[in-house]
MOPAC internal coordinates of N, CA, C and O (Angstrom, degrees):
PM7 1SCF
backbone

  N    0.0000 0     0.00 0     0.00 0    0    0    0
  C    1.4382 1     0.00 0     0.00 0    1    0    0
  C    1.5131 1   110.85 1     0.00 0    2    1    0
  O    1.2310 1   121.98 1   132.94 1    3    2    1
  N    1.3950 1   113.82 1   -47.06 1    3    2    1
  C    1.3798 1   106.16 1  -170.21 1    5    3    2
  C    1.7420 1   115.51 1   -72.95 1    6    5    3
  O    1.2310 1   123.97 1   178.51 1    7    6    5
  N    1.3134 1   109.99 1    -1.49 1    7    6    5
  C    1.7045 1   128.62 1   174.03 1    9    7    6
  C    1.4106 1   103.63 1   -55.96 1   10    9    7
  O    1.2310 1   132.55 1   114.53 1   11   10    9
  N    1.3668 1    93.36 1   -65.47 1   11   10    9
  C    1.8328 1   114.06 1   176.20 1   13   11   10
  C    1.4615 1   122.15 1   -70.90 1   14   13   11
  O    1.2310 1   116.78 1  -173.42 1   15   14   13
  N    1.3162 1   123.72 1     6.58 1   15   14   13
  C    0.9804 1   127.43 1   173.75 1   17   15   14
  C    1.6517 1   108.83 1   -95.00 1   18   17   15
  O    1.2310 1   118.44 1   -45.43 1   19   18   17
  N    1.4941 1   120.58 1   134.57 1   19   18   17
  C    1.3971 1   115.55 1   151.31 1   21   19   18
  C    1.4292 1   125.30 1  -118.91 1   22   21   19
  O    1.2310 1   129.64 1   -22.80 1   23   22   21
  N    1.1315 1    99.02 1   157.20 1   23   22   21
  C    1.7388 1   114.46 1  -177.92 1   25   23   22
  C    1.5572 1   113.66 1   -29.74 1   26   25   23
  O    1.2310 1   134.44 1   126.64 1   27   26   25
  N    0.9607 1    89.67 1   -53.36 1   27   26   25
  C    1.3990 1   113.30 1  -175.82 1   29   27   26
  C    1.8520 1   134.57 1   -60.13 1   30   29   27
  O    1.2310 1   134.92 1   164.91 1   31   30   29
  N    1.3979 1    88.74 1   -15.09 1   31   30   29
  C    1.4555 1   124.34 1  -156.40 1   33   31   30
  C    1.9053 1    94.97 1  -110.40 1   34   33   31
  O    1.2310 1   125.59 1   156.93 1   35   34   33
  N    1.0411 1   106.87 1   -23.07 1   35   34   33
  C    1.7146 1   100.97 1  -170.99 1   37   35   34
  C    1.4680 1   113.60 1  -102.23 1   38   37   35
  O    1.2310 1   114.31 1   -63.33 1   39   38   37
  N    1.2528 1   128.39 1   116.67 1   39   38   37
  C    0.9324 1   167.15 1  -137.94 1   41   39   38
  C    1.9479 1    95.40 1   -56.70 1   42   41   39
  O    1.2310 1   107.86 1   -36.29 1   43   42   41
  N    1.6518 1   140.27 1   143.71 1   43   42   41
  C    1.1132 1   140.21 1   169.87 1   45   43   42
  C    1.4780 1    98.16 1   -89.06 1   46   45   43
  O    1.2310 1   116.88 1   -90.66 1   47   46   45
  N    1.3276 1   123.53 1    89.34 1   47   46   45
  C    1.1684 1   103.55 1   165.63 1   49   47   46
  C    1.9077 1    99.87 1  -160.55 1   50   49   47
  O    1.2310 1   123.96 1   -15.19 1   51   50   49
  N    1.2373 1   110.01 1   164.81 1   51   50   49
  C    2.0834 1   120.07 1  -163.43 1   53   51   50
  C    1.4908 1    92.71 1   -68.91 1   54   53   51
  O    1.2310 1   117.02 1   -63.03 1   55   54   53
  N    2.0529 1   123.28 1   116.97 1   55   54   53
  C    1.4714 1   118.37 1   163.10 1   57   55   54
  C    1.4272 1   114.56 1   -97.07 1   58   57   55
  O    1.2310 1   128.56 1    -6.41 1   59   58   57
  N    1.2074 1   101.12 1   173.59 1   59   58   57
  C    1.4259 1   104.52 1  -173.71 1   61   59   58
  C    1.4823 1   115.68 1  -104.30 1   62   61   59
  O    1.2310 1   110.13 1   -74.88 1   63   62   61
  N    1.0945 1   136.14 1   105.12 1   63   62   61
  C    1.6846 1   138.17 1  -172.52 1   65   63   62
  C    1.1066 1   105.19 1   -68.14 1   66   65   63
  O    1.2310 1    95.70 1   -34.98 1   67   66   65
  N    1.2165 1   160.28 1   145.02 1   67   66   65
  C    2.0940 1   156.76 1   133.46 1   69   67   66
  C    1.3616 1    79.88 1   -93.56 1   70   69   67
  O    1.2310 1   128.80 1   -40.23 1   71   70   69
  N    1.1337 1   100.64 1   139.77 1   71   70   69
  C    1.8969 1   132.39 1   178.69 1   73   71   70
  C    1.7626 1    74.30 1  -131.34 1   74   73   71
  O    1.2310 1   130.83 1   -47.13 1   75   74   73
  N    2.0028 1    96.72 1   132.87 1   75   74   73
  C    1.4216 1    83.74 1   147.38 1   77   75   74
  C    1.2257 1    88.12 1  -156.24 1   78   77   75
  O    1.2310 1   116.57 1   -25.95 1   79   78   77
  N    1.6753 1   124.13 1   154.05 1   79   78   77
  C    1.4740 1   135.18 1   175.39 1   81   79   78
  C    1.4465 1   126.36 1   -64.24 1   82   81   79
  O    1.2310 1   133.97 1   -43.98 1   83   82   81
  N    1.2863 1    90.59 1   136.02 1   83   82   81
  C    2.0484 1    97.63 1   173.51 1   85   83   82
  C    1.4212 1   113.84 1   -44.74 1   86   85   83
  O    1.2310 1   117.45 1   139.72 1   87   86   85
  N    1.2010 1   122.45 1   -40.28 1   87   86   85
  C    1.6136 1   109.49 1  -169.11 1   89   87   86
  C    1.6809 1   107.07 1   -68.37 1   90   89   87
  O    1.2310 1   123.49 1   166.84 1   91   90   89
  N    1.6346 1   110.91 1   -13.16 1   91   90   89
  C    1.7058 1   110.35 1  -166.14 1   93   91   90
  C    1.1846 1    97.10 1  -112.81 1   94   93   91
  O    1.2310 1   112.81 1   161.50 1   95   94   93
  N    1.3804 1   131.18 1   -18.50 1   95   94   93
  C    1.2391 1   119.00 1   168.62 1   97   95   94
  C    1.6084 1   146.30 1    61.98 1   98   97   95
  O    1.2310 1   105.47 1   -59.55 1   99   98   97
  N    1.1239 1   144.53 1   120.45 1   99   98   97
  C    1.4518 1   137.37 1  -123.94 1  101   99   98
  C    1.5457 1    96.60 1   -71.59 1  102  101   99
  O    1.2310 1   114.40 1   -36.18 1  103  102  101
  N    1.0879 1   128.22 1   143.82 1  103  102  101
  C    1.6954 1   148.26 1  -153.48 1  105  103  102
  C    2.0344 1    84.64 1   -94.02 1  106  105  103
  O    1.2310 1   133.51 1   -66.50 1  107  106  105
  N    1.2480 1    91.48 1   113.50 1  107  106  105
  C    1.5336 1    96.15 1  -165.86 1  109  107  106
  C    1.8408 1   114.48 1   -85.40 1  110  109  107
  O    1.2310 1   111.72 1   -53.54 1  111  110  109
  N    1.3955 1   133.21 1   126.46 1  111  110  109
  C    1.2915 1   113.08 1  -178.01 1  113  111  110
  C    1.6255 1   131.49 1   -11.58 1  114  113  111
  O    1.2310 1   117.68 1   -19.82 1  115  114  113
  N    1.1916 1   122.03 1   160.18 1  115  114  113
  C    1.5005 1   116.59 1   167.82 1  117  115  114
  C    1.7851 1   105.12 1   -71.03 1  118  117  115
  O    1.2310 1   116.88 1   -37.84 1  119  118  117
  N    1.6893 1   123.53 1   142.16 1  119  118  117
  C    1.2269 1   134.52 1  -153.06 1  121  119  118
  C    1.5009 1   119.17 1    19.92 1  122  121  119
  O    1.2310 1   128.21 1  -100.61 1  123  122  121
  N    1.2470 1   101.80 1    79.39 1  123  122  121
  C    1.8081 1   112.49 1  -176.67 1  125  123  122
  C    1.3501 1    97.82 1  -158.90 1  126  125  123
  O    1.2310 1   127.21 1    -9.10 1  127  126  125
  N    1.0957 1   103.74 1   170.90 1  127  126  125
  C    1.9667 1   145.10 1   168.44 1  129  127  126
  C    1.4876 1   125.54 1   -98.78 1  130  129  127
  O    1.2310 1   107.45 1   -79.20 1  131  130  129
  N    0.7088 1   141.00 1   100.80 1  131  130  129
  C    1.4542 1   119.78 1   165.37 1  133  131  130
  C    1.6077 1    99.15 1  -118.94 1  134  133  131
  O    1.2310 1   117.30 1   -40.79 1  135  134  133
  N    1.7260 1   122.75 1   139.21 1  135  134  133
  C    0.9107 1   168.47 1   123.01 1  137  135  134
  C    1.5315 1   139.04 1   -12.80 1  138  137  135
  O    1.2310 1   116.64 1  -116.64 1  139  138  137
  N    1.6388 1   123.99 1    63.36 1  139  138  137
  C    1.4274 1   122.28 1   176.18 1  141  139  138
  C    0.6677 1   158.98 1  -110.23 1  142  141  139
  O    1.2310 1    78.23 1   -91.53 1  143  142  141
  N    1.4077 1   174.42 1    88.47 1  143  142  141
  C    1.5884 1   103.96 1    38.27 1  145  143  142
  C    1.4976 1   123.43 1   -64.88 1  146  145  143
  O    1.2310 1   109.32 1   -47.27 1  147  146  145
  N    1.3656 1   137.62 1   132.73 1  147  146  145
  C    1.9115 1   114.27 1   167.40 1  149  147  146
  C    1.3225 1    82.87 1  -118.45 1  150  149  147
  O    1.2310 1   122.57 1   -17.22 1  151  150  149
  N    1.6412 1   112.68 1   162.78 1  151  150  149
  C    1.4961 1    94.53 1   -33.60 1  153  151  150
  C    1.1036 1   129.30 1   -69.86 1  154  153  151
  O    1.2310 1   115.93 1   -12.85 1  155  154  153
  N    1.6373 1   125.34 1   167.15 1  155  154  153
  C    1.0929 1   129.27 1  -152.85 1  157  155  154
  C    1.4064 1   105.79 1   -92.93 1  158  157  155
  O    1.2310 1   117.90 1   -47.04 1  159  158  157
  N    1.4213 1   121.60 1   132.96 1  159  158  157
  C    1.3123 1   133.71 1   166.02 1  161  159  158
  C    1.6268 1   133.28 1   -69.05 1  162  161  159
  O    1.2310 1   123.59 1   -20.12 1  163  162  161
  N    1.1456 1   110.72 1   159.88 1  163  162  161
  C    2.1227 1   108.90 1  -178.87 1  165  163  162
  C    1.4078 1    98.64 1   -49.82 1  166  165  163
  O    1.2310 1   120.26 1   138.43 1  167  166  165
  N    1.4916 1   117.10 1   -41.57 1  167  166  165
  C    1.6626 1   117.56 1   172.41 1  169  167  166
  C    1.7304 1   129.18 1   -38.40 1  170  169  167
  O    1.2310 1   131.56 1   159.88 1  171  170  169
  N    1.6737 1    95.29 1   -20.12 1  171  170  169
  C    1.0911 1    88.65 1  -156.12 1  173  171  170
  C    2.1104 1   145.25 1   114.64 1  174  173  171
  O    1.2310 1   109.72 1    24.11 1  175  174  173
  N    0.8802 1   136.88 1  -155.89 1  175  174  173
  C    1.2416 1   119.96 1   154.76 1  177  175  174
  C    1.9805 1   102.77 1   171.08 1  178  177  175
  O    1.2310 1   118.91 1    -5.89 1  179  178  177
  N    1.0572 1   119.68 1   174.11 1  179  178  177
  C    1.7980 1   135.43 1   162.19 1  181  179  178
  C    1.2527 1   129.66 1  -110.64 1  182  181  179
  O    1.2310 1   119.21 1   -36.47 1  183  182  181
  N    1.3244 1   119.11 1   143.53 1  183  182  181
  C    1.1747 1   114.84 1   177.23 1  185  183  182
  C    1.6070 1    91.87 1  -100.87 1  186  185  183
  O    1.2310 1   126.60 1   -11.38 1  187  186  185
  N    1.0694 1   104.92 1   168.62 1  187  186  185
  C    1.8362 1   125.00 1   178.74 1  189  187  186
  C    1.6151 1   116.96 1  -140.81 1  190  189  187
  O    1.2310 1   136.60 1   -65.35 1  191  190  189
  N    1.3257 1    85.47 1   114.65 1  191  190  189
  C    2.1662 1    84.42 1  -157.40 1  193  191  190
  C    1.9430 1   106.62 1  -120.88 1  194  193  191
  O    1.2310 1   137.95 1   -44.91 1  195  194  193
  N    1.1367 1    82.82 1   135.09 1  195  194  193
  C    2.1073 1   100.80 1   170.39 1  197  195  194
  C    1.2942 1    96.01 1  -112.61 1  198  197  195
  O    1.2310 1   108.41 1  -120.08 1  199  198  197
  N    1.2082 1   139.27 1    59.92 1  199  198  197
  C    1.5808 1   119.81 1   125.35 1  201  199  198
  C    1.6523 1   119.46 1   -14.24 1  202  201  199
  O    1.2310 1   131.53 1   -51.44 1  203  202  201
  N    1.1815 1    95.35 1   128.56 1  203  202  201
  C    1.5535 1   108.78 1   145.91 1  205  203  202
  C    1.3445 1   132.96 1   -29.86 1  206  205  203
  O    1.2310 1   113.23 1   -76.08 1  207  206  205
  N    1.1680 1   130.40 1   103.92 1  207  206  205
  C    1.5196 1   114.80 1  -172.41 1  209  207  206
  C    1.6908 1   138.89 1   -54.33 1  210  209  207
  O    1.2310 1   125.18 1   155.98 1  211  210  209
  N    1.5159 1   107.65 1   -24.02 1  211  210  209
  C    1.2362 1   123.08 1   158.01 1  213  211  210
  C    1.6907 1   127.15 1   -65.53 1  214  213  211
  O    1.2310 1   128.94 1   161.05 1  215  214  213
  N    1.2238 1   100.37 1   -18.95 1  215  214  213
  C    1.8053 1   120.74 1  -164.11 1  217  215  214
  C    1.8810 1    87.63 1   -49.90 1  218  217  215
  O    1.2310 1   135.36 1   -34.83 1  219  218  217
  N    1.6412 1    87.88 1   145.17 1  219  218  217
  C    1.7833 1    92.25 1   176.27 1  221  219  218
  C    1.6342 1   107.89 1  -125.63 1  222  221  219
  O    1.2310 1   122.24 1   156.78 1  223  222  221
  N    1.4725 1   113.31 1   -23.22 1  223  222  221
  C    1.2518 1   126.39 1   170.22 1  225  223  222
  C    1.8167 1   107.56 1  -134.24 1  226  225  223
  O    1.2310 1   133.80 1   -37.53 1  227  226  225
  N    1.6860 1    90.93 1   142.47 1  227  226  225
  C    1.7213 1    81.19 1   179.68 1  229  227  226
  C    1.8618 1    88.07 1  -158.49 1  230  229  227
  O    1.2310 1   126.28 1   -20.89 1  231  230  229
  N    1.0093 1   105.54 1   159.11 1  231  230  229
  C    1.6898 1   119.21 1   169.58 1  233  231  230
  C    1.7833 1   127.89 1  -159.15 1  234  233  231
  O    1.2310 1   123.99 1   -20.20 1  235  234  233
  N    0.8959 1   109.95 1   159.80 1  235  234  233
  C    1.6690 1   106.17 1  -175.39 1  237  235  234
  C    1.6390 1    88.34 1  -118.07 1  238  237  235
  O    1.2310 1   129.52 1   -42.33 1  239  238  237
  N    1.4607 1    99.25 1   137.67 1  239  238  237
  C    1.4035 1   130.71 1   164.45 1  241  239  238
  C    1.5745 1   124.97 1   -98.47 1  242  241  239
  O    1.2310 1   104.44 1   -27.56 1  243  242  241
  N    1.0943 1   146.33 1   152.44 1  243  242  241
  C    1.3812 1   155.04 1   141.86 1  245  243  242
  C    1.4270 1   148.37 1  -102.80 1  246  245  243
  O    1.2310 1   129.66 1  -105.61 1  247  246  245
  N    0.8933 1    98.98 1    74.39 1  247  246  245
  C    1.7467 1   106.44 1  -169.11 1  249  247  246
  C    1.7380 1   113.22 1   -65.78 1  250  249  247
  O    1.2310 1   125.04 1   -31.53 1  251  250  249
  N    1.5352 1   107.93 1   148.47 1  251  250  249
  C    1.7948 1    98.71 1   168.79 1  253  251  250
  C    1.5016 1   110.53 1   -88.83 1  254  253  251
  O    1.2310 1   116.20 1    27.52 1  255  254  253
  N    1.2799 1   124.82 1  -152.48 1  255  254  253
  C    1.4585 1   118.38 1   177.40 1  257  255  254
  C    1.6546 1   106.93 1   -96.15 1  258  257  255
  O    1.2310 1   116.39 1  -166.66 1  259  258  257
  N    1.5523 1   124.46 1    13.34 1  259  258  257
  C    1.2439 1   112.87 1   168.60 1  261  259  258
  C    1.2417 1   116.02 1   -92.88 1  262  261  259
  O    1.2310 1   122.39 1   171.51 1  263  262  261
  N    1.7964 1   113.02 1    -8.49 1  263  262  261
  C    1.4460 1   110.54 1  -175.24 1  265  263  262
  C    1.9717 1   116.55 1   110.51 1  266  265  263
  O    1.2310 1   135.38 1   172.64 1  267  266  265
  N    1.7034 1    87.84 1    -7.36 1  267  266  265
  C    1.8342 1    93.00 1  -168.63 1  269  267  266
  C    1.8561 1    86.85 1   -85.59 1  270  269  267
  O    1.2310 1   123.45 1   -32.02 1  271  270  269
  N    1.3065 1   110.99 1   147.98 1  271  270  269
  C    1.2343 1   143.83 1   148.73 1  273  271  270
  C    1.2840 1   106.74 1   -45.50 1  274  273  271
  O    1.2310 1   112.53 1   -64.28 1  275  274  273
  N    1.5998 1   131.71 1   115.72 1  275  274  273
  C    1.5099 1   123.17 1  -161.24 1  277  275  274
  C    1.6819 1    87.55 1  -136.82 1  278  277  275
  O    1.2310 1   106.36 1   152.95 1  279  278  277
  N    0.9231 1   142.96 1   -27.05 1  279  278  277
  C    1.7340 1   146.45 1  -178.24 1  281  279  278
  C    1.5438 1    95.73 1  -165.97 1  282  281  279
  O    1.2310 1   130.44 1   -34.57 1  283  282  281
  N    1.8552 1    97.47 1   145.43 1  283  282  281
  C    1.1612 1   115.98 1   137.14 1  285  283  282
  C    1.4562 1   122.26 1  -162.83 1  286  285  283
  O    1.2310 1   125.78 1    -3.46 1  287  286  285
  N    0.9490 1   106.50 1   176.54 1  287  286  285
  C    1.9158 1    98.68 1  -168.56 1  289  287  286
  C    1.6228 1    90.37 1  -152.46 1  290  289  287
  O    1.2310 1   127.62 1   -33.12 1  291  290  289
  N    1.5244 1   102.93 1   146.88 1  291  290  289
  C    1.6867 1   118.21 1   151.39 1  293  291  290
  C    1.3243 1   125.21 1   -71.02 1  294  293  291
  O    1.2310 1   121.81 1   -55.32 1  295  294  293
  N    1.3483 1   114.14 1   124.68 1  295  294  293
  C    1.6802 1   118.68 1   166.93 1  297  295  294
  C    1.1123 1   115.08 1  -105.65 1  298  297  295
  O    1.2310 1   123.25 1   -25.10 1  299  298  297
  N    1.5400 1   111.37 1   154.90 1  299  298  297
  C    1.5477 1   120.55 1   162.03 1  301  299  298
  C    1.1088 1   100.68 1   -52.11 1  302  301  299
  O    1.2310 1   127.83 1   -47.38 1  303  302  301
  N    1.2252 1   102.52 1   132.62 1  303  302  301
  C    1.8097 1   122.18 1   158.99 1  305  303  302
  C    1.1804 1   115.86 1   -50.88 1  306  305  303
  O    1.2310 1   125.78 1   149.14 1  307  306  305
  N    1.7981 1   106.51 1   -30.86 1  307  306  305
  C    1.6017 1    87.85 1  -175.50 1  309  307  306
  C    1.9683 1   101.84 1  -111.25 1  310  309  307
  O    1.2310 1   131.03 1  -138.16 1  311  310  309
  N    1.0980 1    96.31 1    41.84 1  311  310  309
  C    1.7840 1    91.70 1  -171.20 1  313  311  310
  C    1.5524 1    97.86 1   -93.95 1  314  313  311
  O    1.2310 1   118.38 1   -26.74 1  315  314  313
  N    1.8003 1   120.69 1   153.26 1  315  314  313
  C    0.8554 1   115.94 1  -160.78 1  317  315  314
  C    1.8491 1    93.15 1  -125.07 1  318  317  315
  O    1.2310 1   118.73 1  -160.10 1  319  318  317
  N    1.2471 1   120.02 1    19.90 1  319  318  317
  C    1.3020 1   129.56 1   155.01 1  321  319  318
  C    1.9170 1    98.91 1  -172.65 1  322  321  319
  O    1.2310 1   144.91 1   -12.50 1  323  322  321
  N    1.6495 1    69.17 1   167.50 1  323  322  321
  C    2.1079 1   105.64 1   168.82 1  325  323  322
  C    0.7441 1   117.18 1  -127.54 1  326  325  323
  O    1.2310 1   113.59 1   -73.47 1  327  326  325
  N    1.4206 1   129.72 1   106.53 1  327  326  325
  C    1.6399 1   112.88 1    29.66 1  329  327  326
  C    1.6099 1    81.21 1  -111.47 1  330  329  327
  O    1.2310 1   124.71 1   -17.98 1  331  330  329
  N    1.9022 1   108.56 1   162.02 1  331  330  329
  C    1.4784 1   122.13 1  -179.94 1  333  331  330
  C    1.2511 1   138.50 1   -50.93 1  334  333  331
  O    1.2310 1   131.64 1   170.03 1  335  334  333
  N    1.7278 1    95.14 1    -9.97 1  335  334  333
  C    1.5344 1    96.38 1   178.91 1  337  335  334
  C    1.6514 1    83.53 1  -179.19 1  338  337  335
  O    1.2310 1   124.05 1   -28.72 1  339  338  337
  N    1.7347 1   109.84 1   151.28 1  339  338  337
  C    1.2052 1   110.09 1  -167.77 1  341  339  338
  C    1.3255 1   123.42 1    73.58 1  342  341  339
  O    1.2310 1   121.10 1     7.75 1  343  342  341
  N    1.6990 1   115.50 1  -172.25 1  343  342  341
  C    1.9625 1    97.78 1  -170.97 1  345  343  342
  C    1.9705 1    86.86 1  -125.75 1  346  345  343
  O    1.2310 1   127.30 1   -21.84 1  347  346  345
  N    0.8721 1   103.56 1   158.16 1  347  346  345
  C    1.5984 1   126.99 1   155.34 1  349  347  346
  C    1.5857 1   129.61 1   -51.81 1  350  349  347
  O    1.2310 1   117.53 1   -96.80 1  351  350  349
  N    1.2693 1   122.30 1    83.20 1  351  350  349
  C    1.8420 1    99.50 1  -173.34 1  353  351  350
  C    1.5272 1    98.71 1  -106.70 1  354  353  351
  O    1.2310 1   134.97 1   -41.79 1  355  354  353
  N    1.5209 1    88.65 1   138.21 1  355  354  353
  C    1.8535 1   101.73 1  -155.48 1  357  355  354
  C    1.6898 1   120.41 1   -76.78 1  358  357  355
  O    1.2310 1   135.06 1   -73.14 1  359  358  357
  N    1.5056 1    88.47 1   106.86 1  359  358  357
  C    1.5172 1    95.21 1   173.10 1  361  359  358
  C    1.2964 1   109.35 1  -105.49 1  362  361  359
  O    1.2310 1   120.38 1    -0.38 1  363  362  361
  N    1.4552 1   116.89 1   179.62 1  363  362  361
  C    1.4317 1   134.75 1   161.22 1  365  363  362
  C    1.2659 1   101.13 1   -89.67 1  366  365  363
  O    1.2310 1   132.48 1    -0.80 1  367  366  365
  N    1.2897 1    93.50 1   179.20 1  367  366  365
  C    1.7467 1   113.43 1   179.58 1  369  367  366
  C    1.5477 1   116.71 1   -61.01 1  370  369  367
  O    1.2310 1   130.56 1   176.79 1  371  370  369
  N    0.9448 1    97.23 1    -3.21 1  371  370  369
  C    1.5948 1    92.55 1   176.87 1  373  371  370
  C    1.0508 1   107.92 1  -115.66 1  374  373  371
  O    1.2310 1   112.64 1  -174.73 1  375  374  373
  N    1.1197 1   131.49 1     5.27 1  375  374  373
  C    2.2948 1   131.52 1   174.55 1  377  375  374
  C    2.0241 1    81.75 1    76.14 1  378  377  375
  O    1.2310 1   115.23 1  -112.05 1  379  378  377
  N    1.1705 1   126.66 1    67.95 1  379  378  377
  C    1.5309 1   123.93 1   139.88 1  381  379  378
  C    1.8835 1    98.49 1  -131.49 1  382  381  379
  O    1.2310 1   134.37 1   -25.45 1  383  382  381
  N    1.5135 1    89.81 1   154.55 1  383  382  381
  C    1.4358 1   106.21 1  -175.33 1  385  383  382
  C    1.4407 1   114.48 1   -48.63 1  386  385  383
  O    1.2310 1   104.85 1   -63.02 1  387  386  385
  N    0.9929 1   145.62 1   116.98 1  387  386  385
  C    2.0006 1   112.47 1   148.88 1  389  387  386
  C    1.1110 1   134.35 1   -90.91 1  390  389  387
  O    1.2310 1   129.94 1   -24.03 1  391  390  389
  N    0.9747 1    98.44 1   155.97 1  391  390  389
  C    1.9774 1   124.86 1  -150.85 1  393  391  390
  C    1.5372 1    98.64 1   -64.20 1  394  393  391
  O    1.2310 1   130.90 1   -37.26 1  395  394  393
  N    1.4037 1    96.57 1   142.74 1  395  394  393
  C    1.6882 1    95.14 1   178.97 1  397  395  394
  C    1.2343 1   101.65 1   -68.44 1  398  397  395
  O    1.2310 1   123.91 1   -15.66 1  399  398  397
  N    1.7796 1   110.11 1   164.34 1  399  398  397
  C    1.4106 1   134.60 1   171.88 1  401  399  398
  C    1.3179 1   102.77 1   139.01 1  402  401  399
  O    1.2310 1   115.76 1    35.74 1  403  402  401
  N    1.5668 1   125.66 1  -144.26 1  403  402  401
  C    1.3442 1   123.60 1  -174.25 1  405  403  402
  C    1.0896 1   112.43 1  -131.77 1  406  405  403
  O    1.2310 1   125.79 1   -30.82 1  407  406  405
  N    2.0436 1   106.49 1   149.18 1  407  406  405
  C    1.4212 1   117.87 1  -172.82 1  409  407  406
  C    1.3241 1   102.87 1  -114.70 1  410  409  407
  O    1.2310 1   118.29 1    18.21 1  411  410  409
  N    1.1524 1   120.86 1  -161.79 1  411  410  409
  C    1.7093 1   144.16 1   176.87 1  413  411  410
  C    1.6962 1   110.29 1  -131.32 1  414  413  411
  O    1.2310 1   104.07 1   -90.89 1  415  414  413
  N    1.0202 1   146.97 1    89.11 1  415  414  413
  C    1.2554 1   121.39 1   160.31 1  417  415  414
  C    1.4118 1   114.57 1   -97.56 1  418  417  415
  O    1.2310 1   136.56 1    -2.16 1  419  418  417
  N    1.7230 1    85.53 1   177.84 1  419  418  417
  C    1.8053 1    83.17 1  -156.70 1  421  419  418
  C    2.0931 1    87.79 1  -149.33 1  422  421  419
  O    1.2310 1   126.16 1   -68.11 1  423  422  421
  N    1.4268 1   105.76 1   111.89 1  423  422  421
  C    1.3392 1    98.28 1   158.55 1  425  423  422
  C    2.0364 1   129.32 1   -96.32 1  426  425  423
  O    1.2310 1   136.90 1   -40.28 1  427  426  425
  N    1.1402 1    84.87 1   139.72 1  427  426  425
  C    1.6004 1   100.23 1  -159.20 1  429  427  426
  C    1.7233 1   114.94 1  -117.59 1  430  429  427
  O    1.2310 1   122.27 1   -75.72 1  431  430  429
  N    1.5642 1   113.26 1   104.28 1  431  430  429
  C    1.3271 1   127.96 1  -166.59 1  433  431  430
  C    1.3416 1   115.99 1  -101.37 1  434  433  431
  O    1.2310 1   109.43 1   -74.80 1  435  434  433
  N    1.3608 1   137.43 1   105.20 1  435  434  433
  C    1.6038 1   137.02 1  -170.92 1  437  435  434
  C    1.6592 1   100.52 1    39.14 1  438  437  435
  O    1.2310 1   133.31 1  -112.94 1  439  438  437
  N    1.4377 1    91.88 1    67.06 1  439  438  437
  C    2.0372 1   100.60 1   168.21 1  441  439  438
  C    1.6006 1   112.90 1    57.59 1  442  441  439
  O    1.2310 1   120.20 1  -166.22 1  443  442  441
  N    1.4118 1   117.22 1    13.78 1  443  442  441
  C    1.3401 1   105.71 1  -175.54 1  445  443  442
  C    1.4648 1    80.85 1  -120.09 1  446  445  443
  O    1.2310 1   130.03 1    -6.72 1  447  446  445
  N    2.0732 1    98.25 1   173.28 1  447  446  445
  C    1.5674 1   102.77 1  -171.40 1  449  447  446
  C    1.5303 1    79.97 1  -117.47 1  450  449  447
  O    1.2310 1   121.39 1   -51.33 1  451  450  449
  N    1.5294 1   114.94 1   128.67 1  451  450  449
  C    1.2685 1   135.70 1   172.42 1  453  451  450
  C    1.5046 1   101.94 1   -89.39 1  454  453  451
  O    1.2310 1   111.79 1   123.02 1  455  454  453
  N    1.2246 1   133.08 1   -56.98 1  455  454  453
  C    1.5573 1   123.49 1  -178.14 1  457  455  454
  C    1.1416 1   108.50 1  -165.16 1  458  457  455
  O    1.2310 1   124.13 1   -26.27 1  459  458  457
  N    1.3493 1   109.68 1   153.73 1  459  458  457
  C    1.5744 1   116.54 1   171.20 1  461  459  458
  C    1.4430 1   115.77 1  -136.16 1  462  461  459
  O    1.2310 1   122.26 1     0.44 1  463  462  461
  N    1.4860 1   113.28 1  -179.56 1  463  462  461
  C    1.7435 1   103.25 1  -169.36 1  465  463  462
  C    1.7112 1    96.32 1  -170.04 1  466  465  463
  O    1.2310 1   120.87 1   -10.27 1  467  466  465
  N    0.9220 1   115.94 1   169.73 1  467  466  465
  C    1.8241 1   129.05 1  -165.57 1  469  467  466
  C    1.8543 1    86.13 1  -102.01 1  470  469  467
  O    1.2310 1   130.40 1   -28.05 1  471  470  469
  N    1.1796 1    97.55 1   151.95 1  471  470  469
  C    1.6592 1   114.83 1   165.05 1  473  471  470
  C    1.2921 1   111.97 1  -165.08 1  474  473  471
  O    1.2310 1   124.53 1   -41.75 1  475  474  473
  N    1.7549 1   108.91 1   138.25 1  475  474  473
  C    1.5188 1   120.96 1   179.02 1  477  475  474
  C    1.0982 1   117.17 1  -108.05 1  478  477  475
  O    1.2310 1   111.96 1   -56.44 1  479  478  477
  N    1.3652 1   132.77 1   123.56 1  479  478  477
  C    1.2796 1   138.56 1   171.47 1  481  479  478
  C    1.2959 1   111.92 1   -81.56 1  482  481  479
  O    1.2310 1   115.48 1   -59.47 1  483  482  481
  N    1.3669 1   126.18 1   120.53 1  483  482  481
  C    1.5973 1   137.69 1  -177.99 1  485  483  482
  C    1.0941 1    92.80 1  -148.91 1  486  485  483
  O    1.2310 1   128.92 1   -69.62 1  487  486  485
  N    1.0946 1   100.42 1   110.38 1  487  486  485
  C    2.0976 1   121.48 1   171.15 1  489  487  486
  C    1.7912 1    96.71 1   -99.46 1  490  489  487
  O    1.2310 1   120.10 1   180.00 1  491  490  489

């Protein structure tokens, strides 16, 4: 969009900026994920989650690009990121690193799949 946009073309009038901080992180659709930083850095990164408000069980999964199950963990239903404080550096189920390239995750609310999204690991 902003390709097709010209200078010239955008309107004279007062916008409104939202500044909001890394530790709070972008306010993620209603039943969605969003993902921070991707790709994801040696630092690490967060997920940022809208569960359903009824949800009683929910968890995020990680798949590689062959389709194998590589991490997942249970969340509070009512948590509004992963992990509660601090960032996530992406292991498998066994606490070893995984290899950069690209995953799939997938958050999952009382057995249903609420959303999923692509993520790159670049350490």
């Amino acid at each position: 969009m902003a390709d097709e946009t010209l200078v010239k073309d955008i309107p004279d009038e007062p916008y409104k900026i939202e500044v909001s901080s890394t530790t709070d992180g972008p306010p993620p659709p209603s039943g969605s994920v969003i993902l921070g930083p991707n790709p994801v850095p040696a630092e690490g990164c967060v997920f940022w989650l809208d569960l359903p408000q009824d949800s009683v069980q929910a968890k995020v999964m990680l798949f590689n690009i062959s389709g194998r199950l590589v991490f997942e963990t249970e969340i509070d239903p009512d948590a509004t990121r992963f992990p509660s404080g601090g960032t996530w550096n992406p292991v498998d189920q066994d606490g070893v690193p995984l290899a950069n390239g690209p995953y799939v995750y997938v958050l999952v609310a009382d057995g249903k799949v609420i959303s999923r999204g692509k993520m790159v690991i670049q350490r």
